[in-house]
C-alpha positions in Angstrom: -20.1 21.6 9.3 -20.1 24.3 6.2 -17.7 27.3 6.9 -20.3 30.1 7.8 -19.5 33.3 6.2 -19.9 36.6 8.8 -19.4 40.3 8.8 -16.6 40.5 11.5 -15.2 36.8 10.3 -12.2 38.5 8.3 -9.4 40.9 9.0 -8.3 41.8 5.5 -10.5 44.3 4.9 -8.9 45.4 1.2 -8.8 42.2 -0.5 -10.0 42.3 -3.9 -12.4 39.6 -5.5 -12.2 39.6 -9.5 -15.2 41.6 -10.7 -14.7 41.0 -14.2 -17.7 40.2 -16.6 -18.9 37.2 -16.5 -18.3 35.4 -20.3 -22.3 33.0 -20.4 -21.1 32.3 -24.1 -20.8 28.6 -23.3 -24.6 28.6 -21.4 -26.0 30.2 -24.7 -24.7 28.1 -26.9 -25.9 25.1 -25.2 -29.0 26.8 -24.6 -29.2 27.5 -28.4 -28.2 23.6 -29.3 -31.0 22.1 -26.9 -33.7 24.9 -28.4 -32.8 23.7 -32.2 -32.4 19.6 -31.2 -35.2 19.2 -28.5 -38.2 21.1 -30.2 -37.1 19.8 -33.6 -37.2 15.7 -32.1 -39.9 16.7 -29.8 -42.1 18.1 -33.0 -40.9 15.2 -35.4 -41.5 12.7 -33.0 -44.7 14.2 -32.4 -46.5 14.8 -35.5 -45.2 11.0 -36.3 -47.1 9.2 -32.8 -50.1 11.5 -33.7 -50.2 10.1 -37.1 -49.6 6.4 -35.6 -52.5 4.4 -37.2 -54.8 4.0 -34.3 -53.6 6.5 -32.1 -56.2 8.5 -31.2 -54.0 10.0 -28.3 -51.3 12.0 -30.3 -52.6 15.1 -28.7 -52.8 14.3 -25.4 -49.0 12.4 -25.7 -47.4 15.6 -27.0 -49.3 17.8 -23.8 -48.1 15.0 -21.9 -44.2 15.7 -23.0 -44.4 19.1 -22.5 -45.4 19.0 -19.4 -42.7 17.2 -18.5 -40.2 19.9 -19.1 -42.2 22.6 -17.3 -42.2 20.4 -13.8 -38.9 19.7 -14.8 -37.7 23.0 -15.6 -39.8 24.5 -12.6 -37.3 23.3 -10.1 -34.5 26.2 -11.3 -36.3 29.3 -9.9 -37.9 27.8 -7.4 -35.5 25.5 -5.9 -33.2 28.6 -6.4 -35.3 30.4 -4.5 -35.2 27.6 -1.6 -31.8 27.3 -1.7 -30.8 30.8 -1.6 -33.1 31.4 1.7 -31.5 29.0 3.2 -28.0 30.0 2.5 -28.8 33.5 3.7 -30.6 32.2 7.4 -27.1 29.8 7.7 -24.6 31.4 6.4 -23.3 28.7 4.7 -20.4 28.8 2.1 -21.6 27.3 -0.7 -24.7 30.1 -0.4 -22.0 32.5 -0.8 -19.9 30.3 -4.1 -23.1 29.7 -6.2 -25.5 32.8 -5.1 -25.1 34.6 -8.6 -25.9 31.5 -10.2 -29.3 31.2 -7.6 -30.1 35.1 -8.6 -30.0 34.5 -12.0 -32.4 31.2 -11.7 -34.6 33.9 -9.4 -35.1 36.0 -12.1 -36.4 33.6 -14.4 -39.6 32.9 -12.6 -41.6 35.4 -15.0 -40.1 33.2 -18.0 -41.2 29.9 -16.3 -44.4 31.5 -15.7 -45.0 31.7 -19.6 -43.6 28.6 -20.7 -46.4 26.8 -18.2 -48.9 29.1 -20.3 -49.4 26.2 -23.0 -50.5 23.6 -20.4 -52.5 25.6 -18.7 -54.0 26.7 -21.9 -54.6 22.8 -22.8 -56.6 22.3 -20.1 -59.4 24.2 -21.7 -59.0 22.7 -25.4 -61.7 20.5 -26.4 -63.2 20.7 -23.1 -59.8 19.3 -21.6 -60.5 15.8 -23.6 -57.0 15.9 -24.7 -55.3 16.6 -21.5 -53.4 14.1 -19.7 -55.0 15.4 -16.3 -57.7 13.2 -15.9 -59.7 15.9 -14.0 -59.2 18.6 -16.9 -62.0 16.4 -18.7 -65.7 17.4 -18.3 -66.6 14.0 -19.6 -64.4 11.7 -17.8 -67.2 10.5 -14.8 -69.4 9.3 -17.8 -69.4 5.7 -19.0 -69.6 5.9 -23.2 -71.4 3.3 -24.9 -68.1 2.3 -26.6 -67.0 1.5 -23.3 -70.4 -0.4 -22.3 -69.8 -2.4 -25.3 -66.2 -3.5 -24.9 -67.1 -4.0 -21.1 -67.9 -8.0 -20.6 -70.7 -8.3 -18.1 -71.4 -4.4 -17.6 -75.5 -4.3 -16.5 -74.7 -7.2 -14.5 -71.4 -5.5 -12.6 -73.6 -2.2 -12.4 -76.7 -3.8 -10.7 -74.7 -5.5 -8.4 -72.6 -2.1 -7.3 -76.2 -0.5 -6.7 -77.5 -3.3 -4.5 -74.1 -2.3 -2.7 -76.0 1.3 -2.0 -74.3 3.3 -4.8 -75.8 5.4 -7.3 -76.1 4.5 -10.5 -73.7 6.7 -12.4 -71.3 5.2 -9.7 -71.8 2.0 -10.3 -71.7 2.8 -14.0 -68.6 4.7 -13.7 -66.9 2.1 -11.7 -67.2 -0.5 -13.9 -66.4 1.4 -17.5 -62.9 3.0 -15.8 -62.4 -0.5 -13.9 -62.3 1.4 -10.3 -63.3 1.0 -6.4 -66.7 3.0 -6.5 -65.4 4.3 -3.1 -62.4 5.8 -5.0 -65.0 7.3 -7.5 -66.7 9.3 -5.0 -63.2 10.2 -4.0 -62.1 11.5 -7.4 -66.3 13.5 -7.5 -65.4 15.3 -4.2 -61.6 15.8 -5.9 -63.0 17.6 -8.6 -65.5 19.7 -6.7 -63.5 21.1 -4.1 -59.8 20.8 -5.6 -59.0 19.7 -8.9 -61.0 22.5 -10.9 -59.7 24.3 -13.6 -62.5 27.2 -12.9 -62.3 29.1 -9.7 -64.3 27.8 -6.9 -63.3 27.5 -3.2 -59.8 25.7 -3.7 -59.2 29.2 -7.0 -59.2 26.0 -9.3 -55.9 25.1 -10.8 -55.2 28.6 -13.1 -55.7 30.5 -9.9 -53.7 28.7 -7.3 -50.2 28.6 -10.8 -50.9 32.6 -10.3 -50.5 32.5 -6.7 -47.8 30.2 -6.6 -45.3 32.5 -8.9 -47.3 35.6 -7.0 -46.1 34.7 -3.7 -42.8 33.2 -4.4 -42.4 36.2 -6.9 -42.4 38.5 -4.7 -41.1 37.0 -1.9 -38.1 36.6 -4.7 -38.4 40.7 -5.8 -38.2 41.9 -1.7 -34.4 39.3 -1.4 -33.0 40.4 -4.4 -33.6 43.7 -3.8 -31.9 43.5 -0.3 -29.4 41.3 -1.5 -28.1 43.8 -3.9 -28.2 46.6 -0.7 -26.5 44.0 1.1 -23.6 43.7 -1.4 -22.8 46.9 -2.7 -23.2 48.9 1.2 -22.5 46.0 3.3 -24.8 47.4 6.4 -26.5 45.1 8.6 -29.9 46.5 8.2 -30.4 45.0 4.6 -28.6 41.6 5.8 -31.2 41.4 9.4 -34.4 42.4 6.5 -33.1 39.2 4.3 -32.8 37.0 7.2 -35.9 38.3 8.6 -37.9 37.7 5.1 -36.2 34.2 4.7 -36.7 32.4 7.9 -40.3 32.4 7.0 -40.3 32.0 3.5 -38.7 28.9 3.3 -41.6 27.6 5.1 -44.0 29.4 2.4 -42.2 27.5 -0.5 -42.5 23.8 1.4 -46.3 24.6 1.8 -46.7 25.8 -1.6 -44.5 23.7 -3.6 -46.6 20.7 -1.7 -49.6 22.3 -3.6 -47.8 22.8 -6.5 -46.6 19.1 -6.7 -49.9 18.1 -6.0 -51.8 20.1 -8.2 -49.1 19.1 -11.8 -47.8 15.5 -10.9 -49.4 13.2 -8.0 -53.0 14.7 -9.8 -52.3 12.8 -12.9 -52.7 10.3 -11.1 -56.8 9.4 -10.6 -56.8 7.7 -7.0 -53.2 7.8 -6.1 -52.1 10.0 -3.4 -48.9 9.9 -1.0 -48.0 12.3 2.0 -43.9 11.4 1.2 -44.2 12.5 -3.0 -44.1 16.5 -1.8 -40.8 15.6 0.0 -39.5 13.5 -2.9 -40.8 15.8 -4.9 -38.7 18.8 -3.2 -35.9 16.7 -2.9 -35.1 16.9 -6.5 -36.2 20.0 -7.1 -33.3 21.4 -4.7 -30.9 18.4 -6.2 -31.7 19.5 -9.7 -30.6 22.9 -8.8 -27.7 22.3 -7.1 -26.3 20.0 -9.7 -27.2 23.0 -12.4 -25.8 25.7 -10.3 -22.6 23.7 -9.4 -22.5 22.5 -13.3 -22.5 25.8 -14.4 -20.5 27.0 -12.0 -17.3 25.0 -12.6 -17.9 25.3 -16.3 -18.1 29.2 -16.3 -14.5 29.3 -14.3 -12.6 26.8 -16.0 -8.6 27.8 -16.3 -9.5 31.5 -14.3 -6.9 30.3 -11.1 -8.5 33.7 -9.3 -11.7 32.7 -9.2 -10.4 29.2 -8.4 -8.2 30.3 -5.3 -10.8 31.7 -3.9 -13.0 28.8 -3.9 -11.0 26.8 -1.7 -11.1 23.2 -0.7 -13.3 23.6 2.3 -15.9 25.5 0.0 -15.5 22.6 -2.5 -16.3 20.0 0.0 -19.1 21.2 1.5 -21.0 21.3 -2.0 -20.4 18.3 -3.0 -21.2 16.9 0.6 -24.2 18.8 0.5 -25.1 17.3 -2.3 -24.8 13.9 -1.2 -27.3 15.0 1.5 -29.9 16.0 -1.2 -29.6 12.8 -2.6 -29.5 10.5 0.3 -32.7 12.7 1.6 -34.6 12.1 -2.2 -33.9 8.3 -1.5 -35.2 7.6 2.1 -38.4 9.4 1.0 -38.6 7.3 -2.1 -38.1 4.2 -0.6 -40.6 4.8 2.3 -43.4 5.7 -0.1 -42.5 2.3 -1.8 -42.6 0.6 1.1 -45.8 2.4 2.8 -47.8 1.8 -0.6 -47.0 -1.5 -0.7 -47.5 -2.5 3.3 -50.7 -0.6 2.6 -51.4 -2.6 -0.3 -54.8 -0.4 -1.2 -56.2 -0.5 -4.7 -56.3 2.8 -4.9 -52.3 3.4 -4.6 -51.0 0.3 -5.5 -51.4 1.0 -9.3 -49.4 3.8 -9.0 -46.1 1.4 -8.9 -48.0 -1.4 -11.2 -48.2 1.7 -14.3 -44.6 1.4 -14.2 -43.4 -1.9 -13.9 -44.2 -3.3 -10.9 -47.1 -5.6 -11.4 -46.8 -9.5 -12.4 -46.1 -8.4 -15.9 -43.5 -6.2 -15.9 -43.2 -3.5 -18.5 -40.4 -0.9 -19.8 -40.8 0.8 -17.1 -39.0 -1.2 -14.5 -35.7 -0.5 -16.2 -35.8 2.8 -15.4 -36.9 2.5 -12.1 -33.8 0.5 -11.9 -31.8 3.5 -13.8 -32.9 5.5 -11.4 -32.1 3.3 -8.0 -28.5 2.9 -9.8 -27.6 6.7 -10.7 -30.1 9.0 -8.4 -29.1 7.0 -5.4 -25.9 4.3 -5.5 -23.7 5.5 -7.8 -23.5 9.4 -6.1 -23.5 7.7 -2.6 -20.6 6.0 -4.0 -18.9 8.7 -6.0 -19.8 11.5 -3.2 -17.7 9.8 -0.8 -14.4 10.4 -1.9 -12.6 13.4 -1.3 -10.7 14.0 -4.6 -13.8 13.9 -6.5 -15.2 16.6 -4.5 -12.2 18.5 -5.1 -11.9 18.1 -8.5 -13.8 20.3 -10.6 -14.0 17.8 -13.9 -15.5 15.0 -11.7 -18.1 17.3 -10.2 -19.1 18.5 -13.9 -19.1 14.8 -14.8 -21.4 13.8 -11.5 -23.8 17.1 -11.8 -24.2 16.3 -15.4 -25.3 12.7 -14.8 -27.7 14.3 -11.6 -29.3 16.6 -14.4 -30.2 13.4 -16.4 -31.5 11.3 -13.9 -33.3 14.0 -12.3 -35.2 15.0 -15.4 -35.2 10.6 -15.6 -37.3 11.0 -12.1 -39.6 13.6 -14.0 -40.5 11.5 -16.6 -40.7 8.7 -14.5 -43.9 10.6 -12.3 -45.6 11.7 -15.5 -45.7 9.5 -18.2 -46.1 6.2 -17.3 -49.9 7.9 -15.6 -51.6 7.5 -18.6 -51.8 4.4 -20.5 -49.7 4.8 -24.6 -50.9 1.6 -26.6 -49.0 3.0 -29.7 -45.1 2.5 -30.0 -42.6 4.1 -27.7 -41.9 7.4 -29.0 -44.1 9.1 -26.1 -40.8 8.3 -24.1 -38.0 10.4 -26.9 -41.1 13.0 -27.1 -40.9 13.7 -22.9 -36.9 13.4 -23.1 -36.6 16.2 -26.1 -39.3 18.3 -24.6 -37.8 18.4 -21.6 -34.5 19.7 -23.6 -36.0 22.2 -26.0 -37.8 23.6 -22.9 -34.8 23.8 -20.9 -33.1 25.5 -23.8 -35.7 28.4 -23.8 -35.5 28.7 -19.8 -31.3 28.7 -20.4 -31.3 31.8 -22.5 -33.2 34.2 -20.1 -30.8 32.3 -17.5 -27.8 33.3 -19.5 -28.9 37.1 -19.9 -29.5 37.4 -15.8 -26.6 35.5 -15.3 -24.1 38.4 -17.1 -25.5 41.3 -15.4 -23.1 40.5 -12.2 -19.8 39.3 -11.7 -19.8 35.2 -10.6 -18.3 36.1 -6.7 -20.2 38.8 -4.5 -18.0 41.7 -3.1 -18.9 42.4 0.5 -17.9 41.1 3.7 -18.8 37.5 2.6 -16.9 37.4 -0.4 -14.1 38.7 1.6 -14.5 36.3 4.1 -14.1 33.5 1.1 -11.2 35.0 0.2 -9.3 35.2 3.2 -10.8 31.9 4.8 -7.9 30.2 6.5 -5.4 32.8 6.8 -6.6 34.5 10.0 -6.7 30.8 12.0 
């Protein structure tokens, strides 16, 4: 069990936590490196796949890459969000070690909200032709008569659907995007009642990104302003109001964060859909930002023994146990969608895990599925095991760093494998850069929140770190 951190859990009443400055010179400059070396491969790389002879997707690739670091980036200030309810509702420790770090991430959610401008913006370019959301394109239900041609067999194939009892623009759809008619009509009703990018009964796609960072804005604004009432006059008032607000709000982020998984990765997906992604999905949102804020953490209080003593080994254990939980969690999930899909074994979802390298010809693909079964699951159920490393604030950095990668791995993994690249590899360096050249913008507003407070909170829960241990 975490230590849970109380009003009336310590007796020392005058112990002093170190309410120096904190020094984010390290986040910036990192933050500065992946701006410069991300955008500048993700750019190159770019301009050199759009000008691939016979790539007539460059466009849509480069959307494609981009918005793999906005989902990936996306889980900072929300999953901050998540995670910081639910330290407040149990009182855990680790909520206590890491909450400046989950402020800071809070704070961001007006930057995140512009960076996910551009995509939303591409959904509307060229009448969403060059978006990789299949349901962006006001064309997409209409067979061309390139795709007649280069179809073996069409009439035939189409006058055989419509004796079935199917239109003909069915029929004629069916065969040109080689799919189920019945997942057709699926994807006609998807479009009309959900997958919009005007407003209609579901707000369409623009309107339901506003209420997401509405909602969880706000919901954001009303803790941190309690939080900081909380810390500076300790009264019980501002701490019932947080726990009051958060109980219930971490209920409001699963629901919406289902949406919002739904709405920028399972949609890219034409006839896929799975009840276990939003849990996978969630999984490494809040893994991603627990690695970050435990990274960050340890690298912002290297060599400063105060700071250190505080933190003690129980506190240190419990985040790193915790984090074994997060991963073990994003793991069942994963592996029950694989194995419900394939028991299933419907045409609609099976291509979902053929894309990426599960059919009878396997492609690239599979070898990061296999990355990811190594290093998102085995290796930290390994590693997480063992006391020391727990302990040990260079093996943590070392273990979060290699979560970050195969989290943002995951990422990638969802996205672009959805839509088909005929044209070279460098789709793959273009998601990886854009995911660091957007992180790098996200990680300078982080840095600037981050050094308005010092790293350890000074109220009765910082005291109670402090002191943890001496009054038993």
């Amino acid at each position: 069990m975490a230590a849970t951190a109380t009003h009336h859990d310590h007796p020392h009443a005058d112990t002093i936590i170190p309410q120096t400055a904190i020094d984010v010179a390290p986040v910036r400059k990192l933050a500065v490196l992946a701006v410069v070396l991300g955008f500048a491969v993700y750019l190159v790389a770019g301009f050199i796949n759009a000008n691939t002879e016979g790539n007539t997707d460059g466009v849509r690739e480069f959307i494609l890459s981009y918005a793999c670091g906005f989902v990936f980036w996306s889980s900072l200030p929300f999953g901050a969000l998540a995670l910081m309810m639910i330290g407040y509702v149990t009182g855990a420790s680790w909520g206590v070690v890491l909450r400046r770090l989950f402020q800071a991430s809070v704070r961001t959610l007006p930057v995140l909200f512009v960076l996910g401008a551009p995509l939303i913006a591409s959904l509307f370019m060229a009448d969403g032709k060059d978006s990789p959301y299949w349901w962006a394109n006001g064309e997409w239900l209409h067979a061309t008569d390139s795709q007649k041609a280069g179809t073996k067999g069409f009439d035939e194939k189409v006058a055989k659907l419509n004796k079935g009892g199917y239109a003909h623009e069915i029929a004629e759809v069916a065969v040109a995007q080689q799919m189920r008619p019945e997942a057709i009509e699926e994807n006609q009703h998807k479009i009309h009642d959900y997958l919009s990018v005007k407003p209609g009964s579901a707000l369409g796609i623009p309107g339901r990104y506003i209420v997401y960072f509405g909602v969880l804005g706000l919901i954001g604004f009303l803790i941190l302003g309690w939080a900081r009432s909380y810390e500076v006059h300790d009264d019980e008032a501002s701490k019932r109001k947080l726990i009051g607000l958060c109980a219930p709000g971490i209920v409001v982020w699963a629901l919406l964060m289902t949406f919002f998984a739904t709405d920028w990765v399972m949609s890219i997906e034409p006839t896929w859909a799975s009840s276990m992604f939003p849990v996978v999905f969630g999984m490494n949102q809040l893994l991603t930002t627990f690695a970050f804020s435990t990274f960050v953490f340890y690298m912002l209080t290297k060599g400063q023994t105060d700071i250190l003593a505080i933190v003690k080994d129980k506190f240190r254990i419990d985040i790193g146990s915790l984090m074994l939980g997060f991963t073990m969690v994003w793991s069942y999930a994963s592996f029950c969608q694989y194995m419900l899909i394939w028991a299933g074994n419907l045409p609609e979802e099976i291509p979902y895990y053929i894309k990426r390298g599960g059919g009878t010809e396997p492609n690239g693909w599979i070898y990061l599925a296999y990355f990811l079964m190594l290093f998102h699951w085995l290796t930290p159920f390994i590693v997480l095991l063992f006391r020391e490393i727990k302990l040990n604030p260079k093996a943590m950095q070392c273990m979060t760093a290699l979560l970050l990668i195969v989290c943002a791995s995951d990422v990638v993994w969802w996205l672009v494998p959805a839509v088909p690249h005929e044209h070279g590899k460098l789709h793959v360096v273009m998601a990886f850069a854009a995911i660091l050249g957007v992180g790098g913008l996200w990680g300078l507003a982080f840095g600037r929140e981050l050094s308005k407070a010092p790293i350890l909170v000074n109220n009765s829960e910082g005291k109670f770190l402090a002191t943890w241990g001496q009054h038993h």
